[in-house]
MDAnalysis code that builds the backbone (N, CA, C; Angstrom):
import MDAnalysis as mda
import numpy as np

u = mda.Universe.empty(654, n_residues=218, atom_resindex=np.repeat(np.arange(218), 3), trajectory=True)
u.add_TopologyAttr("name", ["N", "CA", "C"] * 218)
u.add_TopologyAttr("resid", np.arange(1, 219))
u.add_TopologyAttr("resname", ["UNK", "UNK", "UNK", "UNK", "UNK", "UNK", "UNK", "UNK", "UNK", "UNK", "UNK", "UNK", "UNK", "UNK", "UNK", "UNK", "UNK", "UNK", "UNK", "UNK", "UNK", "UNK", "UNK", "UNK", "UNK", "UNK", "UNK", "UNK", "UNK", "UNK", "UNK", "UNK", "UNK", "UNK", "UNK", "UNK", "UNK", "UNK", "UNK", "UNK", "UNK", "UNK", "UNK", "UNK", "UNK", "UNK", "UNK", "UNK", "UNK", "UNK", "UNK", "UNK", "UNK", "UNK", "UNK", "UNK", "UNK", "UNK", "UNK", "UNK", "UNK", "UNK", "UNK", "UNK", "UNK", "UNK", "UNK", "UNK", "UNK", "UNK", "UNK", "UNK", "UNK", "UNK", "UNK", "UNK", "UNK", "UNK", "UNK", "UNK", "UNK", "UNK", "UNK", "UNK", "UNK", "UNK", "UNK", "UNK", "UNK", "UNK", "UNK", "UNK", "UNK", "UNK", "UNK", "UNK", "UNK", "UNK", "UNK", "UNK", "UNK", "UNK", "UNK", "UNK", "UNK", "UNK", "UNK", "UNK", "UNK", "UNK", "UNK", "UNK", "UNK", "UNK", "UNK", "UNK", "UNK", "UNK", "UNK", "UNK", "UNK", "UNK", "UNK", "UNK", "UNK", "UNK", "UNK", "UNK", "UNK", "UNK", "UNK", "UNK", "UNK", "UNK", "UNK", "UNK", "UNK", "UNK", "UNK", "UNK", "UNK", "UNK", "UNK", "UNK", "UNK", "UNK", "UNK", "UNK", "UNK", "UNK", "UNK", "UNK", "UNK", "UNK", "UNK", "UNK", "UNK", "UNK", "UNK", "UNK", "UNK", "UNK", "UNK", "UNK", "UNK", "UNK", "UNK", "UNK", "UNK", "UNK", "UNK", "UNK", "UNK", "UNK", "UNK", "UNK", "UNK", "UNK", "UNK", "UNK", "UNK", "UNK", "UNK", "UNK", "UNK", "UNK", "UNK", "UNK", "UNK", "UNK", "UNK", "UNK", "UNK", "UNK", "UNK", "UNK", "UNK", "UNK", "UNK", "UNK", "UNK", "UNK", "UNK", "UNK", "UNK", "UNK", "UNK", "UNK", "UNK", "UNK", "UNK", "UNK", "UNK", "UNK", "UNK", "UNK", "UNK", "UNK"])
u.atoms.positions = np.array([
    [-3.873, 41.070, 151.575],
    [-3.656, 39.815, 150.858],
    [-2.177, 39.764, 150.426],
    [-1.340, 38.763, 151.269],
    [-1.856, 37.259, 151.190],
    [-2.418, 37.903, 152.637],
    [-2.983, 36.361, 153.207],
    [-3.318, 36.314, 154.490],
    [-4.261, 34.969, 155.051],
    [-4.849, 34.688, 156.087],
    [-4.960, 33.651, 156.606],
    [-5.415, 32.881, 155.886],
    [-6.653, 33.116, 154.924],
    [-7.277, 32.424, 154.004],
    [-6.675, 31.298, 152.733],
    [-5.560, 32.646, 152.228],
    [-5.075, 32.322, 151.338],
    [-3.353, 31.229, 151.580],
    [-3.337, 31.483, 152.678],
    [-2.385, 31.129, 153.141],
    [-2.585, 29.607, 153.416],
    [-3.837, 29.361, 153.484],
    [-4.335, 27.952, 154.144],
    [-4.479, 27.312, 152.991],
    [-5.635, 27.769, 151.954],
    [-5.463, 27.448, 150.670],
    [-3.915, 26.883, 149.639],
    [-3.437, 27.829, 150.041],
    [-1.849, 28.026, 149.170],
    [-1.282, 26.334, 149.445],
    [-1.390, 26.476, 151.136],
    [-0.514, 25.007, 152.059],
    [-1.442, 23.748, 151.023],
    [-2.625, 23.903, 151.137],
    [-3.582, 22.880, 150.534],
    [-3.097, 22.579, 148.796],
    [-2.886, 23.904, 147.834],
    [-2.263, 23.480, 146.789],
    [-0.894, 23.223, 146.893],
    [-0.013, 23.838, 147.388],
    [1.375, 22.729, 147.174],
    [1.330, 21.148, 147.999],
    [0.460, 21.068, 148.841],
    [0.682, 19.540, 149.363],
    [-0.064, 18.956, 148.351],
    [-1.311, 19.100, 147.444],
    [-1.287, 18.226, 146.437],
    [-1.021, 18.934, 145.274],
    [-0.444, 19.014, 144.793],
    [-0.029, 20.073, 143.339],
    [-1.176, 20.641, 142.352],
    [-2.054, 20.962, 143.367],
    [-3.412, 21.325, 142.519],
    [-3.445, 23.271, 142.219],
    [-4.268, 23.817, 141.165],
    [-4.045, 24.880, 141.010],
    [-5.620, 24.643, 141.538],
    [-6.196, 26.321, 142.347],
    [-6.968, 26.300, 142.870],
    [-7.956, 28.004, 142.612],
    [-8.937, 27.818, 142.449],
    [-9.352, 29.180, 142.243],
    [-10.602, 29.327, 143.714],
    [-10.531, 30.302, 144.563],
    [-11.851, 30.643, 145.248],
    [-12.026, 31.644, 145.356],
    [-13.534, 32.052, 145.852],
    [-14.255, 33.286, 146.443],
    [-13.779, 33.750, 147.747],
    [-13.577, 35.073, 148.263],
    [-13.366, 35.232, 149.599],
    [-14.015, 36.661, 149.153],
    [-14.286, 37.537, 150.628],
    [-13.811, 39.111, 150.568],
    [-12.563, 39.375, 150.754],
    [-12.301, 40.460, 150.087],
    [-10.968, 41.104, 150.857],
    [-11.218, 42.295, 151.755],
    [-10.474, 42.105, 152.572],
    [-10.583, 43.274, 153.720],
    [-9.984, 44.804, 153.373],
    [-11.093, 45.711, 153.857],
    [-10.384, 46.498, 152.901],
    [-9.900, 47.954, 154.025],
    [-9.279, 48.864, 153.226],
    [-8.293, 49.546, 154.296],
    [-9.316, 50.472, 154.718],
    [-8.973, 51.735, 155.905],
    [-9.681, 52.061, 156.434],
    [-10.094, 53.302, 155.716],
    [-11.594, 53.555, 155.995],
    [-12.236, 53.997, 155.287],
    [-12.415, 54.192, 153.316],
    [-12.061, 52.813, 153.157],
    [-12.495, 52.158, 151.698],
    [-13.336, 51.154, 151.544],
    [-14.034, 50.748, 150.830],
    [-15.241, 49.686, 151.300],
    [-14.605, 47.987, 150.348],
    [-15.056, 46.998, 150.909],
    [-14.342, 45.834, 151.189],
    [-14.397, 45.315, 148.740],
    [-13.744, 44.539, 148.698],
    [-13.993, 43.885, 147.218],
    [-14.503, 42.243, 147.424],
    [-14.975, 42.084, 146.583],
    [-15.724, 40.860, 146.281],
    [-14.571, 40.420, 145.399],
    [-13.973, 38.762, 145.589],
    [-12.732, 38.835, 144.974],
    [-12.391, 37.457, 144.548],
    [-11.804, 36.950, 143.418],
    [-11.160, 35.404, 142.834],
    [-10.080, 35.361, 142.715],
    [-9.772, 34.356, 143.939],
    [-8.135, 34.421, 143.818],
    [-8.191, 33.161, 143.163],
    [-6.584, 33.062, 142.500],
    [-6.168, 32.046, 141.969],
    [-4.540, 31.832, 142.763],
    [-4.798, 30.406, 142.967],
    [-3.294, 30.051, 143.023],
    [-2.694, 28.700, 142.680],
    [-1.625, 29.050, 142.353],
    [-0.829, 27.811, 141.317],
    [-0.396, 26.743, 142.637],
    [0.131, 25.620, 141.826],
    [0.371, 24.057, 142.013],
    [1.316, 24.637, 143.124],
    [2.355, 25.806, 143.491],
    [3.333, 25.912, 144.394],
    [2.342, 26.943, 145.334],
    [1.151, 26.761, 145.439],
    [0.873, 27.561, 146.638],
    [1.312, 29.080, 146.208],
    [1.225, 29.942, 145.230],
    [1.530, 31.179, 145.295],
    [0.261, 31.782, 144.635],
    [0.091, 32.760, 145.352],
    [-0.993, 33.921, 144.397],
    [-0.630, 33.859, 143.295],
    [-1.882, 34.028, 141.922],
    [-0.886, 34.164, 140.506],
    [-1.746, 34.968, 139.907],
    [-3.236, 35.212, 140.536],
    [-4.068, 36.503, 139.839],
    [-5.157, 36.373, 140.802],
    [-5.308, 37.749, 141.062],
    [-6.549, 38.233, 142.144],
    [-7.826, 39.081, 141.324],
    [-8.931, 38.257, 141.034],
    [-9.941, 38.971, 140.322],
    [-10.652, 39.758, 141.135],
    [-11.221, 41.030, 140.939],
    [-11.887, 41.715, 141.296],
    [-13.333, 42.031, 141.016],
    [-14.731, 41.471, 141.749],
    [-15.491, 41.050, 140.618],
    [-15.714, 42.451, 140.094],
    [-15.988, 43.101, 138.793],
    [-16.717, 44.467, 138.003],
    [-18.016, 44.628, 138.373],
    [-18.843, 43.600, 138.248],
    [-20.511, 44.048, 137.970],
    [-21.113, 43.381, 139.467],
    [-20.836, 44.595, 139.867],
    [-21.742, 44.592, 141.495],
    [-23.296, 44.036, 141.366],
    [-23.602, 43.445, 142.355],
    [-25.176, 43.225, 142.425],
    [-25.829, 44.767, 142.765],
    [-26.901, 45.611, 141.695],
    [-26.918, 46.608, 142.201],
    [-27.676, 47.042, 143.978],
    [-28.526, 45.872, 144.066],
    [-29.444, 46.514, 145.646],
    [-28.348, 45.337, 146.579],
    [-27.695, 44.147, 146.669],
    [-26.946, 43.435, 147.118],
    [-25.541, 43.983, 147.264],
    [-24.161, 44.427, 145.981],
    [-23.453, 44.833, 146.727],
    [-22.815, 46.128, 146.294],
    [-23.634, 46.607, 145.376],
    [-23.178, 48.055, 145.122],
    [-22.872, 48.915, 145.863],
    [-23.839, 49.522, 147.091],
    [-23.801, 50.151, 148.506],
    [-22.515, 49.803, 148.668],
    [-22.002, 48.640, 149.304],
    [-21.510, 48.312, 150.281],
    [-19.407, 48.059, 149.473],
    [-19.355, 47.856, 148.080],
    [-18.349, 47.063, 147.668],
    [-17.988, 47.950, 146.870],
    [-16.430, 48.123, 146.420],
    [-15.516, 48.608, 145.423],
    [-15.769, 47.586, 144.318],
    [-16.190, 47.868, 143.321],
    [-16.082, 47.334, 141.667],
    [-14.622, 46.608, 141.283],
    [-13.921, 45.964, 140.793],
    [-13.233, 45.697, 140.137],
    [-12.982, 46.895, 138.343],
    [-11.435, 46.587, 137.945],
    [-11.869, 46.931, 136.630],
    [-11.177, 46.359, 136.088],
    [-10.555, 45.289, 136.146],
    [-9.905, 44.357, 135.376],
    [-9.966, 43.001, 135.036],
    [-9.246, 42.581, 134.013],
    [-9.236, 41.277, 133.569],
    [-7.923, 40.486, 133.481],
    [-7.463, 39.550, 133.975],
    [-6.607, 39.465, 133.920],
    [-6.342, 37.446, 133.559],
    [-5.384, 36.831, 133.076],
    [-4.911, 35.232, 133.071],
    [-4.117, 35.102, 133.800],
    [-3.298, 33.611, 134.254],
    [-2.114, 33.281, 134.478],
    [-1.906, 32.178, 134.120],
    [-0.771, 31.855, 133.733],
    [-0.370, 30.669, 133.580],
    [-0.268, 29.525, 134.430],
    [-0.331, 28.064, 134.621],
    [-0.179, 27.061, 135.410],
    [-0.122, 26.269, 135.008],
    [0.128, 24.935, 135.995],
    [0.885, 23.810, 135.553],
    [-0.748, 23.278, 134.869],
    [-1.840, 23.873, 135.176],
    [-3.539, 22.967, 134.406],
    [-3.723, 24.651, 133.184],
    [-2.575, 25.013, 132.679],
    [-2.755, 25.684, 131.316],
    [-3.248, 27.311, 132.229],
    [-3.242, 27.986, 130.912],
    [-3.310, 28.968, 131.045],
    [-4.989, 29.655, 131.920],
    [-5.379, 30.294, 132.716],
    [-6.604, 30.038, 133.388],
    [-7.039, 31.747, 133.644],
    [-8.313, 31.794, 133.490],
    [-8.695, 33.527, 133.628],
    [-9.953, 33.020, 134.661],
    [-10.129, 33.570, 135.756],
    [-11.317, 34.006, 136.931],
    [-12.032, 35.028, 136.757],
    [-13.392, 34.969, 137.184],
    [-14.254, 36.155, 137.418],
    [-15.168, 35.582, 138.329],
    [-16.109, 36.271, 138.791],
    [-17.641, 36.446, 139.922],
    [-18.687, 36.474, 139.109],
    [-19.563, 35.298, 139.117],
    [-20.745, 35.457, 139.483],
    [-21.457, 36.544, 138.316],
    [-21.780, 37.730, 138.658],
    [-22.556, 38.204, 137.480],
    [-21.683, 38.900, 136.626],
    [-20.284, 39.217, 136.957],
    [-19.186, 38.764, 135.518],
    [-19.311, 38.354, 133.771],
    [-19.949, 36.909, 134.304],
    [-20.162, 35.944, 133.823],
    [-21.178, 36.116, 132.725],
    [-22.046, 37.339, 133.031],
    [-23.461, 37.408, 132.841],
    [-23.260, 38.543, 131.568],
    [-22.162, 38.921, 131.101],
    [-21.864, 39.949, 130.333],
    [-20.728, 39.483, 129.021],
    [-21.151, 39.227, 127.512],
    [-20.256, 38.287, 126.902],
    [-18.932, 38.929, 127.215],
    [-18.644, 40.054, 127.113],
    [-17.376, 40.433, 126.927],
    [-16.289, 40.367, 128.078],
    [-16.692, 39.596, 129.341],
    [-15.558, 39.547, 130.025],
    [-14.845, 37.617, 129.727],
    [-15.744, 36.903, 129.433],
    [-15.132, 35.962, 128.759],
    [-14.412, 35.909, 127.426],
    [-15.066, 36.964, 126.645],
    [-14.155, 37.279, 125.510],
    [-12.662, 37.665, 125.700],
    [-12.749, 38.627, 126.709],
    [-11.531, 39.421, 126.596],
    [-10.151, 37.897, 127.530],
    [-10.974, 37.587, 128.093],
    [-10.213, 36.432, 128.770],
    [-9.439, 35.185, 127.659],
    [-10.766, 35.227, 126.935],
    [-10.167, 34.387, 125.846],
    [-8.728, 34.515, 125.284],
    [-9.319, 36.201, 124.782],
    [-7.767, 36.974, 123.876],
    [-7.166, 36.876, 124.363],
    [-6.762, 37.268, 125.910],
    [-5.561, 36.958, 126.588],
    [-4.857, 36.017, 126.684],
    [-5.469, 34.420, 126.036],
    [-4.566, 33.066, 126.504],
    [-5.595, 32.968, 126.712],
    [-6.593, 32.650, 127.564],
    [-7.271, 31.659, 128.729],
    [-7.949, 30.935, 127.706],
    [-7.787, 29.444, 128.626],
    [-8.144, 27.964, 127.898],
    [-8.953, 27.611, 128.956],
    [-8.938, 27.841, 129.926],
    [-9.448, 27.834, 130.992],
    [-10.306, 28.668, 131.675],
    [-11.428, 28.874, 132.043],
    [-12.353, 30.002, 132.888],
    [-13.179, 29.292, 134.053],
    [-12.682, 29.759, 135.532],
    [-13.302, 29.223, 136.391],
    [-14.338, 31.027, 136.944],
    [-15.398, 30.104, 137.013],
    [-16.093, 31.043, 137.453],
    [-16.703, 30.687, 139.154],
    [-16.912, 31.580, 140.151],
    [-17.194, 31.150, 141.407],
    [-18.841, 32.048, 141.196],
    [-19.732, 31.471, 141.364],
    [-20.904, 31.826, 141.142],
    [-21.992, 31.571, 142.377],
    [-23.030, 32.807, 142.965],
    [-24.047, 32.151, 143.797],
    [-25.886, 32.560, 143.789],
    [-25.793, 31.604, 142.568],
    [-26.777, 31.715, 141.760],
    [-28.150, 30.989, 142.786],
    [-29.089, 31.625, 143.009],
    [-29.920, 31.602, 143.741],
    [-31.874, 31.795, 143.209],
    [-32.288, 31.031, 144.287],
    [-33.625, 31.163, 144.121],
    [-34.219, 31.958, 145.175],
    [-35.885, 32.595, 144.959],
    [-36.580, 33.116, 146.254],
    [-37.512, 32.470, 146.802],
    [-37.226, 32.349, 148.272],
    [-38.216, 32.058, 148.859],
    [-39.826, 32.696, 148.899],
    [-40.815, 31.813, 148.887],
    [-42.036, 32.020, 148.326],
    [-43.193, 31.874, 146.930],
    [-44.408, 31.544, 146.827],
    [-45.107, 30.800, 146.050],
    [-44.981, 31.500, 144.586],
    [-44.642, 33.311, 145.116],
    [-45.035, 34.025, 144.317],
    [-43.756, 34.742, 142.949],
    [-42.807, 34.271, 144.285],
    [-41.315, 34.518, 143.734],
    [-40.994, 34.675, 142.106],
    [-40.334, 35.673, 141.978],
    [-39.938, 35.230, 140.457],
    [-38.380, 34.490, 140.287],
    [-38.897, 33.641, 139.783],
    [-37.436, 32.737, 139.744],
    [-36.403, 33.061, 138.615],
    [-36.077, 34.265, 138.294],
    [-35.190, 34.324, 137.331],
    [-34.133, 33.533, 137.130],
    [-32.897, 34.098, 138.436],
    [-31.745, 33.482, 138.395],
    [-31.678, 32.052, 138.037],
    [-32.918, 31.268, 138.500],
    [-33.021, 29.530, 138.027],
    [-33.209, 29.611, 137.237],
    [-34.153, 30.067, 136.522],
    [-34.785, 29.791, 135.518],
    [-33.015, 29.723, 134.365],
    [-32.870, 31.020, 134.777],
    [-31.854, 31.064, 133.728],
    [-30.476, 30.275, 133.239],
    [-30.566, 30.029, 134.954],
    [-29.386, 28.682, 135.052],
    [-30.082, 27.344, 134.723],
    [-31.275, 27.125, 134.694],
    [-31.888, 25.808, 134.336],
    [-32.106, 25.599, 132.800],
    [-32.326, 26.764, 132.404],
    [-33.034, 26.859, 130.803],
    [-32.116, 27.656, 129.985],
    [-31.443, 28.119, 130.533],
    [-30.394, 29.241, 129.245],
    [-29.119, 28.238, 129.147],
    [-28.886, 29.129, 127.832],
    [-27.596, 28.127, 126.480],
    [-26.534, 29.336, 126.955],
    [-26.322, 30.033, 128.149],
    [-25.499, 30.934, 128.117],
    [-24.133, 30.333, 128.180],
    [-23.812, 29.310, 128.907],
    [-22.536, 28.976, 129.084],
    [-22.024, 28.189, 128.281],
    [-23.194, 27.209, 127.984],
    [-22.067, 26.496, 126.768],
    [-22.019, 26.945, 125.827],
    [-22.836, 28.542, 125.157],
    [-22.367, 29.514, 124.068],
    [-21.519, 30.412, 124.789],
    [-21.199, 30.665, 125.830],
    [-19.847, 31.330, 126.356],
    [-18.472, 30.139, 125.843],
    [-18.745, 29.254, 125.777],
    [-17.808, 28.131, 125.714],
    [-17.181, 27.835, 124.168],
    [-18.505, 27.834, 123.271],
    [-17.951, 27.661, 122.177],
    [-17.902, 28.617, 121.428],
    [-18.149, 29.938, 121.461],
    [-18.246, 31.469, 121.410],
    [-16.349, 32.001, 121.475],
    [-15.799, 31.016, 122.988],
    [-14.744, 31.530, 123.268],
    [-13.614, 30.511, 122.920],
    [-14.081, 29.520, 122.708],
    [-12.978, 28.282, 122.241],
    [-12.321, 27.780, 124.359],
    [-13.359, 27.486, 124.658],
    [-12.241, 27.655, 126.430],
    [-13.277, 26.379, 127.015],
    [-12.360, 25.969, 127.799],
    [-13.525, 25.175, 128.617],
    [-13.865, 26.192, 130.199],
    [-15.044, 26.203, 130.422],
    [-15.806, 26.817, 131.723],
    [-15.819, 25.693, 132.866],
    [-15.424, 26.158, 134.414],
    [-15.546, 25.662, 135.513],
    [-16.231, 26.287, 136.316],
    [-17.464, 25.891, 136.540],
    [-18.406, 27.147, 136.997],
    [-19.201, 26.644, 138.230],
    [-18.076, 26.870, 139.561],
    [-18.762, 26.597, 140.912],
    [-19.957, 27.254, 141.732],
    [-21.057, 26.858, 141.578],
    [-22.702, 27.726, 142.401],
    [-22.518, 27.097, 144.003],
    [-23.280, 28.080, 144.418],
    [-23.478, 28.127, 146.192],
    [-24.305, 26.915, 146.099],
    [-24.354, 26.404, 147.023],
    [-25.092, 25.824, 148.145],
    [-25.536, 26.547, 149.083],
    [-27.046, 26.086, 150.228],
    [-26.879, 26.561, 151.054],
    [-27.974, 27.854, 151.124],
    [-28.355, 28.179, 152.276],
    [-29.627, 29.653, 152.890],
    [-28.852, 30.580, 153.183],
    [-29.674, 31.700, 152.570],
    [-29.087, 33.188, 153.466],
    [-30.344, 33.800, 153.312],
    [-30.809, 34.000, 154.493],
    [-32.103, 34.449, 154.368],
    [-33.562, 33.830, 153.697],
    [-33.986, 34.575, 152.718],
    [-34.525, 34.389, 151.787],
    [-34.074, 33.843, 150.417],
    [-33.188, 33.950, 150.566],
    [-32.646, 32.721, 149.403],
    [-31.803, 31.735, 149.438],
    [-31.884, 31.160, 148.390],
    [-31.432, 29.624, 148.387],
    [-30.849, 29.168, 147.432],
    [-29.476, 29.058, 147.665],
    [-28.465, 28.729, 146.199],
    [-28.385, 27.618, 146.364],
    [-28.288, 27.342, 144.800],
    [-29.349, 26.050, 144.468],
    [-28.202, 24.568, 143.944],
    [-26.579, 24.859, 143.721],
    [-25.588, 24.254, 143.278],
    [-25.991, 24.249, 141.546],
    [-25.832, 22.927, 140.980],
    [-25.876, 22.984, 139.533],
    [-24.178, 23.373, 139.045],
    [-23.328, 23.401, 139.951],
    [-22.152, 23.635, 139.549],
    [-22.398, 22.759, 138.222],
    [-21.066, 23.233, 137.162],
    [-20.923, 22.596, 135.920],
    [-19.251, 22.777, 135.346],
    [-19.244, 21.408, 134.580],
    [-18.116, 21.899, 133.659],
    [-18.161, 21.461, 132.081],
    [-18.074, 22.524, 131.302],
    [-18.223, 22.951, 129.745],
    [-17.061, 22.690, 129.328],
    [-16.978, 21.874, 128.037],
    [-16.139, 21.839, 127.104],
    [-15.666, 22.880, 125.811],
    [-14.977, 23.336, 125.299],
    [-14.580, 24.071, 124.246],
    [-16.272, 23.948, 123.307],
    [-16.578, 22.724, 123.161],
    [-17.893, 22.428, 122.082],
    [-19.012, 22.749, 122.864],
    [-18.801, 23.224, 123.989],
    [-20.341, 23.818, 124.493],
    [-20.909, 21.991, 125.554],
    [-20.102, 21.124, 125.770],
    [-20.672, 20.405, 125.715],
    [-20.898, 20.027, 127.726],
    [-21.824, 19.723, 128.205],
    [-21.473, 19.776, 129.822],
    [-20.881, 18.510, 130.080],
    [-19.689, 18.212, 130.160],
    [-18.798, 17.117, 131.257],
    [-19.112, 16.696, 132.507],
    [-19.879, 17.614, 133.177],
    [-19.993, 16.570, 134.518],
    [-20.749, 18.393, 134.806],
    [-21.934, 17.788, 135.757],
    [-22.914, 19.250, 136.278],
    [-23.083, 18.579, 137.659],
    [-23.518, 19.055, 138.870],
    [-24.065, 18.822, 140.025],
    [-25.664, 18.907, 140.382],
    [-25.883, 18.315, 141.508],
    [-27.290, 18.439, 141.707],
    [-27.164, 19.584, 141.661],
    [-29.060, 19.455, 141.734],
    [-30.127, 20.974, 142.236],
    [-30.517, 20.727, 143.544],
    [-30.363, 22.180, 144.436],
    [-30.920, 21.783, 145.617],
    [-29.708, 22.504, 146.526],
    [-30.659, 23.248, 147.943],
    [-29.848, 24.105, 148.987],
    [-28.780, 22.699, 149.349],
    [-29.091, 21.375, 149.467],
    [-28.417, 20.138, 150.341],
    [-27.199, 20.083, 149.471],
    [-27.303, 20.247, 148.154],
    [-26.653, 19.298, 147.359],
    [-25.051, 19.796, 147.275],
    [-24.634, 19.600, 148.049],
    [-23.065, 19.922, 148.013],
    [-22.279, 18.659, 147.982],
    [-21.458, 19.155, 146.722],
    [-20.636, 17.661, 146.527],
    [-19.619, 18.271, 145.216],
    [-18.498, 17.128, 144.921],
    [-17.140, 17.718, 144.115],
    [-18.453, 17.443, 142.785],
    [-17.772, 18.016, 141.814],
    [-18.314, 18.322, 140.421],
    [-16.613, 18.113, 139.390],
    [-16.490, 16.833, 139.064],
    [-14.849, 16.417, 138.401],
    [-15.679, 15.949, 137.000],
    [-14.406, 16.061, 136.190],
    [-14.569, 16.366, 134.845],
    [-12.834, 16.099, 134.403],
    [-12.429, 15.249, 133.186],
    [-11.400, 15.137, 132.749],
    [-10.983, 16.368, 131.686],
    [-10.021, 17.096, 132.039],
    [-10.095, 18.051, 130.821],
    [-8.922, 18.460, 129.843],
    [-8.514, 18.491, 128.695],
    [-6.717, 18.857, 128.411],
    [-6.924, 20.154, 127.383],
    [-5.939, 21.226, 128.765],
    [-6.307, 22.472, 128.304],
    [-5.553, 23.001, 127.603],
    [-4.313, 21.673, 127.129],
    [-3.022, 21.990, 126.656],
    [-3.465, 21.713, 125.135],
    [-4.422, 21.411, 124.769],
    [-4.828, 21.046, 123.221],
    [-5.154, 22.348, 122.766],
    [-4.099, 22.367, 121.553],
    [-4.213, 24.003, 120.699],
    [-5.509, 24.417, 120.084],
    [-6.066, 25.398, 120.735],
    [-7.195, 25.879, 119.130],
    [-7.133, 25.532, 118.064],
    [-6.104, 25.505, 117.484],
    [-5.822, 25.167, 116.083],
    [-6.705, 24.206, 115.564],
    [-6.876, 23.026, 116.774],
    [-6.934, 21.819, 116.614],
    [-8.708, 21.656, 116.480],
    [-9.370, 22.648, 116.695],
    [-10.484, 22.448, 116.829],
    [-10.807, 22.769, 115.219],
    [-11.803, 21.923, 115.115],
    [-12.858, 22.042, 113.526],
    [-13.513, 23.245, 113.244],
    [-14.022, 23.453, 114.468],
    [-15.417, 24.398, 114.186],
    [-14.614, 26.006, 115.573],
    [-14.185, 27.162, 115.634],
    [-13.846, 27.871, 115.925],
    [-14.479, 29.433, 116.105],
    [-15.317, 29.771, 116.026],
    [-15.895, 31.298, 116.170],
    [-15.266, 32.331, 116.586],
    [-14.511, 32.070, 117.388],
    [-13.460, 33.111, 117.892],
    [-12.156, 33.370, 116.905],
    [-12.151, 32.629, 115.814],
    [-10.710, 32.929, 115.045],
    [-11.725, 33.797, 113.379],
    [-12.741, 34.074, 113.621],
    [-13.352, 34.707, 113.072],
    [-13.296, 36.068, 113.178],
    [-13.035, 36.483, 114.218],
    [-13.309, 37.921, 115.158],
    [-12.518, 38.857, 114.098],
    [-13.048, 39.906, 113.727],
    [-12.653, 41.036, 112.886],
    [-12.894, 42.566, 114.001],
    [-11.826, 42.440, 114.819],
    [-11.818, 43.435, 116.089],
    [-11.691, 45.108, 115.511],
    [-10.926, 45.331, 114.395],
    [-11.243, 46.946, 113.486],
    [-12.831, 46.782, 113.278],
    [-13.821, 45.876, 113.102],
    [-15.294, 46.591, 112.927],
    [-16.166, 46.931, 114.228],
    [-15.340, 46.240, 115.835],
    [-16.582, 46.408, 116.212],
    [-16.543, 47.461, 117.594],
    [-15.773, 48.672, 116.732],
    [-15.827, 50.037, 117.571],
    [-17.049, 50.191, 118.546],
    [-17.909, 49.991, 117.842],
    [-19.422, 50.524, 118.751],
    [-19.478, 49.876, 119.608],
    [-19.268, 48.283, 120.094],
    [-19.590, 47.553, 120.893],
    [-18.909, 48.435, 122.513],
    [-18.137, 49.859, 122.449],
    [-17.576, 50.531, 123.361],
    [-18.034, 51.763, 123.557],
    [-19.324, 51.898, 123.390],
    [-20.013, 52.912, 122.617],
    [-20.977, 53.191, 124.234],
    [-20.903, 53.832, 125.269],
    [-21.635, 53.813, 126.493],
    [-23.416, 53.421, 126.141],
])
């Protein structure tokens, strides 16, 4: 990396001055096993942070994938912006730590899925249909969330879209269908340049980080 992918991408954000976050693999060197990965790149087409996702799927891509161990922001012309993967997402503290860093912004690339069959347990929906996780990731972190889901079959499962975008107040701006078909843009007006300060209600300027040693506690 860079390379063909990103390279195509990059051409796509400087011809419209868009900052852009996606999913790819990265290819990985010989005899090391490949990363599951969020690139970001700014309004000039340049790499500006490569996420690595941390929390492998354990029977999906643990075997097969190098972990990530970092967190990282960058700055851009749509504010300051932090990436992660999918079950990332699923753990408060990597949006936290994104927060601290700057990020006003959190795009998440997600491929949240159902199983085929009568008997199936539908967690992953369920949880994306019925859980307060993101818009309490949202107002938990003071950030607005951009949180793109698959479309689309692989096998036995079926990612279902529901893409969404969350406001600082937890609030959803614009969500996408449900459904393997439903692929389509998911836009939302957002200004990521408005200070925390400015908000009423804040949880994150609460944080008393000397008490909560244990939370590092294996």
């Amino acid at each position: 990396m860079p390379g063909v992918a990103t390279d195509r991408v990059g051409d796509i954000a400087r011809r419209f001055g868009m900052v852009v976050a996606f999913g790819m693999l990265a290819r990985a060197e010989e005899g090391e096993r490949p990363t599951n990965v969020s690139v970001l790149i700014d309004e000039n087409g340049n790499i500006v942070n490569v996420h690595r996702k941390i929390h492998l799927t354990p029977t999906i891509e643990a075997p097969d994938f190098t972990p990530g161990n970092s967190l990282a922001v960058a700055d851009t012309a749509a504010g300051c912006i932090g990436n992660m993967i999918c079950a990332d997402f699923s753990l408060p503290e990597t949006t936290r730590i994104l927060a601290i860093k700057g990020a006003r912004v959190i795009c998440g690339s997600l491929a949240g899925f159902y199983v085929d069959g009568p008997d199936a347990e539908q967690v992953v929906l369920h949880l994306f249909k019925h859980s307060h996780t993101s818009p309490t990731r949202a107002i938990d972190n003071s950030v607005y969330l951009v949180l793109a889901n698959m479309v689309g079959r692989s096998g036995d499962l079926g990612f279902f879209g529901k893409s969404r975008i969350i406001n600082p107040e937890g609030r959803i701006l614009a969500e996408g269908g449900e459904g393997v078909d439903c692929e389509e843009l998911v836009i939302a007006d957002i200004d990521p340049d408005i200070d925390r300060g400015d908000m009423p209600f804040r949880l994150i300027d609460r944080r008393r980080p000397e008490r909560y040693g244990d939370v590092l506690l294996p």
